[in-house]
PAPAMAR-604940 format. One record per residue (C-alpha): residue number from 1; x, y negated, z. Coordinates in Angstrom, 2 decimals, padded with zeros to 5 digits. Layout:
<pts>
NUM:X:Y:Z
...
</pts>
This chain:
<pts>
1:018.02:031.67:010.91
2:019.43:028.70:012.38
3:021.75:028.23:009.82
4:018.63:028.41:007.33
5:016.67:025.58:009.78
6:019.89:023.17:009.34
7:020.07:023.08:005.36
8:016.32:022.81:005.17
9:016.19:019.95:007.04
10:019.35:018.60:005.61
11:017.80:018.96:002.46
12:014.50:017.21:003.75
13:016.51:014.14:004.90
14:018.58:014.03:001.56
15:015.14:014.08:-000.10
16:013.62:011.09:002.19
17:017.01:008.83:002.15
18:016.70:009.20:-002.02
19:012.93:008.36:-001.78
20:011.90:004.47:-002.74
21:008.54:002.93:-001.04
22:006.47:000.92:-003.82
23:007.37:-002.41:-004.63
24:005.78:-005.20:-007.20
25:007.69:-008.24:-008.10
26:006.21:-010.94:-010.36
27:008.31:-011.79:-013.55
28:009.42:-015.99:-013.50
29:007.50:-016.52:-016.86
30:004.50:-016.17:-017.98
31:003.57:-014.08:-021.03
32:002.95:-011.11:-022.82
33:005.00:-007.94:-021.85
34:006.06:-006.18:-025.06
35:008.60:-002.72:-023.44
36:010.57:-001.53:-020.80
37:013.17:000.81:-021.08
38:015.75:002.16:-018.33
39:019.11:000.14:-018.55
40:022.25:002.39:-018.57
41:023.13:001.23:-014.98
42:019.80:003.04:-013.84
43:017.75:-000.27:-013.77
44:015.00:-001.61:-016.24
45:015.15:-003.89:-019.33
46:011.71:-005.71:-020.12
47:010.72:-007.68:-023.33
48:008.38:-009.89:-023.49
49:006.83:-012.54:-025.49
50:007.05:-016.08:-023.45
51:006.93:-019.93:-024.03
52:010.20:-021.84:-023.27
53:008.54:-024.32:-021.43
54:006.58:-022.64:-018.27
55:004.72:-025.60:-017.79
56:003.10:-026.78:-020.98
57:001.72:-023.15:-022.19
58:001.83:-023.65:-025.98
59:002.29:-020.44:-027.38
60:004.76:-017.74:-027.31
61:007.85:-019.78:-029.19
62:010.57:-017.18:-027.88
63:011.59:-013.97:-026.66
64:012.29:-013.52:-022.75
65:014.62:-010.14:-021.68
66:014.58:-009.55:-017.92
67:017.19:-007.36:-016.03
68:015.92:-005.94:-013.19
69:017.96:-003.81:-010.45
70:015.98:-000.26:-009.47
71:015.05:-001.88:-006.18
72:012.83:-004.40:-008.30
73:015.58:-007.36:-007.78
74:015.54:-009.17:-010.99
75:019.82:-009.72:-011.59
76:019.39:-012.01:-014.90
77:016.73:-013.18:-017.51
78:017.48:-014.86:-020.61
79:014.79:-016.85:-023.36
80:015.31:-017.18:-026.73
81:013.77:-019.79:-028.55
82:012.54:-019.88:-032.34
83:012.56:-023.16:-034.06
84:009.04:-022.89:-034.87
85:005.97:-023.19:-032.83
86:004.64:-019.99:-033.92
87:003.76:-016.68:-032.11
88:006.64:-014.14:-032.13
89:005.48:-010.57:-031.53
90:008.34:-008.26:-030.10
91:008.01:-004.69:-030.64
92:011.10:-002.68:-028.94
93:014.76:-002.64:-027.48
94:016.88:-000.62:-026.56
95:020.74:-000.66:-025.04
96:023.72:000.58:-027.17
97:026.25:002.39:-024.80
98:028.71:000.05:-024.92
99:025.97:-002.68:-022.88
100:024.56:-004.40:-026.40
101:021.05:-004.84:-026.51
102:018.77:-004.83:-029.82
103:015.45:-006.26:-029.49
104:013.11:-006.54:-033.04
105:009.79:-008.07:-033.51
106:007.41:-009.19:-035.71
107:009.59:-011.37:-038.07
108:013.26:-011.22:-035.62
109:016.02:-009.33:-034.91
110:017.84:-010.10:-031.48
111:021.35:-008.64:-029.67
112:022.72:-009.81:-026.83
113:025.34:-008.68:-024.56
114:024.67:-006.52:-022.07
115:024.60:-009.70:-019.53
116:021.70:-011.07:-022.27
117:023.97:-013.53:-023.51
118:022.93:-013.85:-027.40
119:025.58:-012.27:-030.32
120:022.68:-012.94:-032.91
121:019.23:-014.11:-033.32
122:017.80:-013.81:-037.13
123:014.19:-014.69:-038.08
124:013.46:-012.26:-041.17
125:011.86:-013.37:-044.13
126:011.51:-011.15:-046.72
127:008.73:-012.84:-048.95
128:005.86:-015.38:-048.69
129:003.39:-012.62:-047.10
130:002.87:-011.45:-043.70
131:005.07:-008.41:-042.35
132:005.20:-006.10:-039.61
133:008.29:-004.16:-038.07
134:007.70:000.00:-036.28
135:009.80:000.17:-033.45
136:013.64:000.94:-033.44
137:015.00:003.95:-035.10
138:018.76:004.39:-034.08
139:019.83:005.55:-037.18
140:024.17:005.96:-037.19
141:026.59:005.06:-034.92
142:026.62:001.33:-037.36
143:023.29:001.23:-038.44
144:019.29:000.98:-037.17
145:016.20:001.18:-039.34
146:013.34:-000.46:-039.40
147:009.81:000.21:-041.82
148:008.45:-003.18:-042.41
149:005.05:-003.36:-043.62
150:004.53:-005.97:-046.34
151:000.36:-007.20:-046.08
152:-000.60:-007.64:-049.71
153:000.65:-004.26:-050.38
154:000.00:-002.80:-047.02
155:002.80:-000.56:-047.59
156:005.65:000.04:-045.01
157:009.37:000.54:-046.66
158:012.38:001.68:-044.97
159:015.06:-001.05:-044.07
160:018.37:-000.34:-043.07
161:019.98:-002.87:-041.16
162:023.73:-003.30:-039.57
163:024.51:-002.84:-036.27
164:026.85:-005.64:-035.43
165:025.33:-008.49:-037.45
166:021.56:-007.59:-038.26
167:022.63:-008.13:-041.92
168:020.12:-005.79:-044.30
169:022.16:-003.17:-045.99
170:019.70:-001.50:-047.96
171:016.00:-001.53:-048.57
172:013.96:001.63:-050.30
173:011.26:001.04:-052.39
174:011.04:004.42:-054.06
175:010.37:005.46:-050.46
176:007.17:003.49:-048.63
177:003.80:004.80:-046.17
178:000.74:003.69:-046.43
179:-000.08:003.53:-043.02
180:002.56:005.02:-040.32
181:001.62:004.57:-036.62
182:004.62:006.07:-035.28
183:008.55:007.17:-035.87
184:009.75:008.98:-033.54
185:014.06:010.48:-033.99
186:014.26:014.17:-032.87
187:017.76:014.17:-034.43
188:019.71:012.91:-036.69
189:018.41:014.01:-039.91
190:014.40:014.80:-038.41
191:012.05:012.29:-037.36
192:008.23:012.30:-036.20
193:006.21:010.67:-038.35
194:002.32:010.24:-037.74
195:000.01:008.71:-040.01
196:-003.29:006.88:-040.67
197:-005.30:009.04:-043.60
198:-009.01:007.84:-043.59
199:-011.87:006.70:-041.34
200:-013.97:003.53:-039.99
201:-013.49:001.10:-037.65
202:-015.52:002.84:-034.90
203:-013.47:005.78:-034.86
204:-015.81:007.67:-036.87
205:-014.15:011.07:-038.51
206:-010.97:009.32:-038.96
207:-008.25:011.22:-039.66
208:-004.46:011.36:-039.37
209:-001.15:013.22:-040.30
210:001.80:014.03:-038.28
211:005.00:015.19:-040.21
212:008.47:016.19:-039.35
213:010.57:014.40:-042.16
214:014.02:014.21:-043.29
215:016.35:011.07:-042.60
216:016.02:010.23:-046.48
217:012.28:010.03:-046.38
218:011.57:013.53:-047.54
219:008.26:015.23:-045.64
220:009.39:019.01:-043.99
221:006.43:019.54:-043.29
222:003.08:018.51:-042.50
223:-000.45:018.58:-040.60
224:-004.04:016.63:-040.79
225:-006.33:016.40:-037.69
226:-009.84:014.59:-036.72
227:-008.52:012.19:-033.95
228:-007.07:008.67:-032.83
229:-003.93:008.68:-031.65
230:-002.43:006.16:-029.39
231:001.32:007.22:-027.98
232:003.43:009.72:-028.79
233:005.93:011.98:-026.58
234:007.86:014.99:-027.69
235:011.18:017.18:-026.93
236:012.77:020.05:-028.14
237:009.90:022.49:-028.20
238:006.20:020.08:-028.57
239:004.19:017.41:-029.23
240:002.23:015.34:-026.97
241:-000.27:012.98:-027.94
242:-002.22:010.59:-025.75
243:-005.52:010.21:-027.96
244:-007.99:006.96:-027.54
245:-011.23:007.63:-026.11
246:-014.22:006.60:-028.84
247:-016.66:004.64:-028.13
248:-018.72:006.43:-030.96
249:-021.81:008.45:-029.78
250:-021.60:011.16:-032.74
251:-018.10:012.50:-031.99
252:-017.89:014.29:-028.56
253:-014.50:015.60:-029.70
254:-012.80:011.69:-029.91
255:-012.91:012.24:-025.89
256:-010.02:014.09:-026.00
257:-007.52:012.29:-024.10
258:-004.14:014.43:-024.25
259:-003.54:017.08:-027.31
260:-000.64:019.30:-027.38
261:001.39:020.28:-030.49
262:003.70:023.04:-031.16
263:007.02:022.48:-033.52
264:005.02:023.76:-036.03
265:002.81:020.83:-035.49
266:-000.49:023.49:-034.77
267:-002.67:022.09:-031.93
268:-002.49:023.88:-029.15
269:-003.95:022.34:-026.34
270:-007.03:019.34:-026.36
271:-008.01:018.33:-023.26
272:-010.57:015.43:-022.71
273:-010.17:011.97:-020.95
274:-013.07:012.70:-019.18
275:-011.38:015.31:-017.26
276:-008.84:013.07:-015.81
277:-011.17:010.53:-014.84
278:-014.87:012.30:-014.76
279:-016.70:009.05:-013.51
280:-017.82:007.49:-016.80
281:-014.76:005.47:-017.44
282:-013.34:004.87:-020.81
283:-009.21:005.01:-022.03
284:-009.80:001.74:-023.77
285:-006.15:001.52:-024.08
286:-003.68:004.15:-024.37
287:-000.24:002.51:-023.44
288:002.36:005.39:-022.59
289:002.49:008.92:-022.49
290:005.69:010.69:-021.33
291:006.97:013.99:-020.46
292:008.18:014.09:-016.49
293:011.42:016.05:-015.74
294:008.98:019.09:-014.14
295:007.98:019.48:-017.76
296:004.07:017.71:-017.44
297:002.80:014.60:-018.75
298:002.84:011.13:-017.20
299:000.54:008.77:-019.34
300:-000.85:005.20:-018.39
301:-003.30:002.76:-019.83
302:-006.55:000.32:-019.65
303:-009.67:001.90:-018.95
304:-012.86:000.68:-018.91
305:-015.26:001.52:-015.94
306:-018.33:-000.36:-014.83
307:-017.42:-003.18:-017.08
308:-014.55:-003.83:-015.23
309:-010.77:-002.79:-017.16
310:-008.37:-001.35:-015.15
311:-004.79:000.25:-014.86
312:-004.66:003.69:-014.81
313:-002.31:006.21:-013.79
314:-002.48:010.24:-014.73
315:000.56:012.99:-013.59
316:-000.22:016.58:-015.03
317:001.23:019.63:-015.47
318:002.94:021.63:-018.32
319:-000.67:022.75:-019.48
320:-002.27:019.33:-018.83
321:-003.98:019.99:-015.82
322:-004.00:017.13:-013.46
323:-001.90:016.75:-010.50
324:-002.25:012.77:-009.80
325:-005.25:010.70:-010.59
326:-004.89:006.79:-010.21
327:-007.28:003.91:-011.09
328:-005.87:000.51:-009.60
329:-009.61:-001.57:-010.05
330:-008.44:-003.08:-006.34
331:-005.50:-005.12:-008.78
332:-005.32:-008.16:-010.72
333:-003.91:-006.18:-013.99
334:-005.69:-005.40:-016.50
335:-002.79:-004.26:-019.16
336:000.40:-001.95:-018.66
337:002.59:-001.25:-021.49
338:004.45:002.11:-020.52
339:005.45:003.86:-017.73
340:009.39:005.40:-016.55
341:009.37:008.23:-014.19
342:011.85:007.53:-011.60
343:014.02:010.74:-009.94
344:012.52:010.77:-006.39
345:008.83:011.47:-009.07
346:007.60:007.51:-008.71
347:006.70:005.65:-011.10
348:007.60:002.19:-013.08
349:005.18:000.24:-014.94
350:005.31:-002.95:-016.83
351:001.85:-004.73:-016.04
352:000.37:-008.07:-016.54
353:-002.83:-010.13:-016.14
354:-004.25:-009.86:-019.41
355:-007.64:-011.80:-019.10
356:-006.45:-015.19:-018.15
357:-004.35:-017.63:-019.89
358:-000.82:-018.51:-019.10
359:-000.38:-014.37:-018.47
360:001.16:-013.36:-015.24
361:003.69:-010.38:-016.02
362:004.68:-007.83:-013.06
363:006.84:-004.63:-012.89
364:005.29:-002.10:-010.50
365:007.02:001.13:-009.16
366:004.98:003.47:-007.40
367:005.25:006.10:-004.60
368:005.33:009.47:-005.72
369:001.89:010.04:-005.13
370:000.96:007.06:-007.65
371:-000.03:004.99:-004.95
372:001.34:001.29:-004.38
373:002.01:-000.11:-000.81
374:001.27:-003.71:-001.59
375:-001.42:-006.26:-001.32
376:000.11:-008.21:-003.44
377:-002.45:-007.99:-006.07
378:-005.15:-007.88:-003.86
379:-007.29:-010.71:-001.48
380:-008.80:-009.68:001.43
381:-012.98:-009.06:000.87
382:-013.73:-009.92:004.11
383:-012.16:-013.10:003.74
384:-014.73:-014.05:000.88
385:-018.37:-014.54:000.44
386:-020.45:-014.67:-002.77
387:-023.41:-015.71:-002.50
388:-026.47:-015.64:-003.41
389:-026.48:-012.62:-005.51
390:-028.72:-012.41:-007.00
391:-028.37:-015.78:-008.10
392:-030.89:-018.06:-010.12
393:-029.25:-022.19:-010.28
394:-025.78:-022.51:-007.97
395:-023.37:-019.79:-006.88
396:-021.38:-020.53:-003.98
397:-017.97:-018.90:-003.04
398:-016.71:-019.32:000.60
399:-013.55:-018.47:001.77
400:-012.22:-018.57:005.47
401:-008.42:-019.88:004.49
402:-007.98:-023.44:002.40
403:-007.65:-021.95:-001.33
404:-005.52:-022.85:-004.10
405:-005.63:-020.57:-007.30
406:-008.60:-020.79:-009.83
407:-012.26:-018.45:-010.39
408:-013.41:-016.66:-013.97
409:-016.99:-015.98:-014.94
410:-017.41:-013.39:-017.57
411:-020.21:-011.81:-018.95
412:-020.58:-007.87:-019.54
413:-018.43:-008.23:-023.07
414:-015.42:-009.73:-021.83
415:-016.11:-012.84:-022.79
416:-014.81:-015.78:-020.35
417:-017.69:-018.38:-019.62
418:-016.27:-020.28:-017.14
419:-012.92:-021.18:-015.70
420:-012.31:-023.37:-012.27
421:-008.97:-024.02:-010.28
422:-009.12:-025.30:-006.91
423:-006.27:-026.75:-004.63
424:-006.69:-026.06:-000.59
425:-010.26:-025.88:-001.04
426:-012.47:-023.36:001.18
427:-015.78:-022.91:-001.18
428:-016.44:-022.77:-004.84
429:-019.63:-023.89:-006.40
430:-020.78:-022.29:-010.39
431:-023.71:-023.78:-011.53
432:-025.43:-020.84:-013.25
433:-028.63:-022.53:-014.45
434:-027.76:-022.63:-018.14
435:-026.42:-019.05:-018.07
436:-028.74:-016.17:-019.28
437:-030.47:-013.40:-017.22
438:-028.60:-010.74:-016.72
439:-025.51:-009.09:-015.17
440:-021.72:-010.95:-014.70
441:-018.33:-010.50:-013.26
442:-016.74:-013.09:-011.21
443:-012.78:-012.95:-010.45
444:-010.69:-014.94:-008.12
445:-007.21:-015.37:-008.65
446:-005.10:-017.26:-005.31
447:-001.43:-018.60:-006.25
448:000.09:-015.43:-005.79
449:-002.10:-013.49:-008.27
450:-004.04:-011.90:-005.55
451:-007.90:-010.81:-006.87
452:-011.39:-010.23:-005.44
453:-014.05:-009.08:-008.26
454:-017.73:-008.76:-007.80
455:-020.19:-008.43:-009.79
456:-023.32:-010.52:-010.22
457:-026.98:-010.58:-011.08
458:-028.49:-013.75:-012.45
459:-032.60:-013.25:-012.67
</pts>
């Protein structure tokens, strides 16, 4: 018995000394985040789409990688800059095992060392339209393939590029989609391959097909379903889909947040969003579903709730059922772009400030019960008063500390009204006489990205 008593508690302490508390560190550029993926050393790569100059914001002229260490420490970050002035959209990366990197976007093709310094950088151009690139498909030991989607023909053909100097080896136009969300590699000669069919813009009866195919192209086999699919997950034995909620008031069934596939791609579990998160909320945007290593879901996103968008954070079981429910509306973020589950069962998220221009980018790791020991994101209400509220001509906004940082009015659509910074100030005055009646959100952002939100009433 007391033999038993020692290795549980050994145990117990092995389990504690592996544990990590929560941490958030701030990214040194501003922009959009694009992916992060686990490096092979066991700490994070992050793309993102940045300006080269921090301090004239001018639009996102290059790419920005950041290493980070998995206590949050960031080790190196690299930019890479385009010798145009227009917006570059990256789409994925991933790490070779030798160190490489391979990072593709809209119209580029990057790889770096595995320290980020650069072997090549091309800008595609393929013809005078517009084009789009899927994410990375590791195709052979020398190659990777990309579908490109060409606008006047909105079709998507298969590209197959080399390895070592991004040179195109071979392009298939016998072979081409219409409208492919997703490619997913289950091995080397089967991918996952899911499809836009037919529908509207709101979500009404739209309808999509997932297939297995063949690495030449060739569909296996194939199924059609009523629903709006936003990330994919899969192994060896199903299918996970993390579905958008609709915003359409005919189609009860576009709730369903999380729908489960079998390998012969027959739906076997739907579950709703509303389950997750049963306070009214909406998944405005799906960013990341996963499968954790107890064999449930981890999925993250933007919800909507009280016209306010949030982070959120849901942990389930093999059949879906919830184990961990997390809304972060006390944080500045408003956008996450996927989510790692770490081995002590915390979480990593890439996050950023979405509504507010230059955009603040953060990586986020969780305790294992979702939660996040920081204020970092997060000013003090006490510390703040708004008043009056309702409010008819001038809004006041009195802090008890001098203030530097800047305020946001929006209305209930999103839309940003007014902006204000402020340097060691203690109040903030909005004149709200030429606003509308009716109901608005004010934010306050301090120089560390710390937020208060409250909502307003002008009569």
């Amino acid at each position: 018995m007391t033999r038993l008593i020692f290795i549980l508690l050994t145990l117990l302490l092995s389990y504690n000394l592996n544990a990590q508390d929560s941490w958030v560190t701030m990214l040194p550029d501003y922009g959009e985040p694009c992916k992060m993926i686990k490096s092979n050393d066991g700490g994070y790569l992050l793309l993102a789409a940045v300006d080269f100059d921090t301090i004239n914001w001018d639009g996102h002229n290059s790419i920005g990688i950041y290493k980070f260490n998995n206590n949050g420490v960031l080790v190196w970050n690299k930019k890479y800059k385009f010798n145009d002035t227009t917006g570059h959209t990256p789409t994925d990366i991933l790490q070779y095992e030798n160190g490489d990197i391979l990072s593709v976007g809209k119209d580029f093709c990057l790889k770096t060392t595995s320290t980020g310094d650069s072997i090549f950088l091309k800008q595609l151009i393929f013809s005078t339209v517009s084009f789009e690139m899927s994410s990375i498909v590791d195709y052979s030991s020398t190659s990777f393939l990309l579908f490109i989607r060409y606008s006047i023909e909105n079709k998507m053909y298969p590209h197959l590029f080399d390895k070592n100097d991004g040179i195109l080896l071979e392009k298939d136009t016998n072979v081409f989609f219409k409208s492919p969300l997703f490619l997913k590699k289950i091995n080397n000669n089967k991918y996952l391959l899911t499809e836009y069919i037919s529908g509207s813009a709101y979500y009404d009866n739209n309808k999509y097909k997932i297939s297995f195919i063949d690495s030449s192209c060739n569909y296996l086999q194939s199924a059609e379903y009523y629903m709006v699919p936003a990330k994919v997950a899969l192994n060896e034995n199903k299918i996970i889909i993390h579905q958008q909620y609709s915003y359409s008031q005919y189609n009860a069934y576009y709730d369903n947040g999380l729908i489960i596939f079998n390998n012969n791609l027959d739906s076997v579990t739907s579950i709703p969003f509303s389950y997750y998160y049963n306070y009214g909320g909406l998944c405005d945007t799906p960013s990341d579903i996963i499968i954790t290593s107890d064999d449930g879901y981890a999925m993250c996103g933007v919800m909507e709730f009280n016209y306010q968008h949030m982070v959120y954070l849901f942990k389930t079981d093999s059949l879906g059922n919830w184990l961990i429910i997390k809304a972060y509306q006390q944080f500045v973020v408003d956008k996450v772009v996927n989510v790692i589950e770490e081995t002590d069962g915390g979480f990593v998220m890439f996050q950023s400030v979405y509504n507010t221009n230059p955009k603040p980018m953060f990586i986020v790791r969780t305790n294992p019960d979702g939660t996040v020991n920081s204020n970092y994101f997060s000013l003090v209400k006490e510390k703040i008063k708004v008043f009056p509220n309702p409010v008819n001509e001038s809004l006041t906004i009195e802090l008890s500390d001098n203030f530097t940082g800047y305020s946001e009015l929006f209305n209930l659509s999103g839309q940003k009204l007014f902006q204000s910074k402020a340097d060691n100030i203690k109040s903030i005055t909005i004149d709200m006489k030429s606003y509308p009646t009716g109901n608005y959100l004010i934010k306050i952002f301090n120089n560390n990205n710390q937020l208060f939100t409250e909502k307003l009433i002008k009569y």
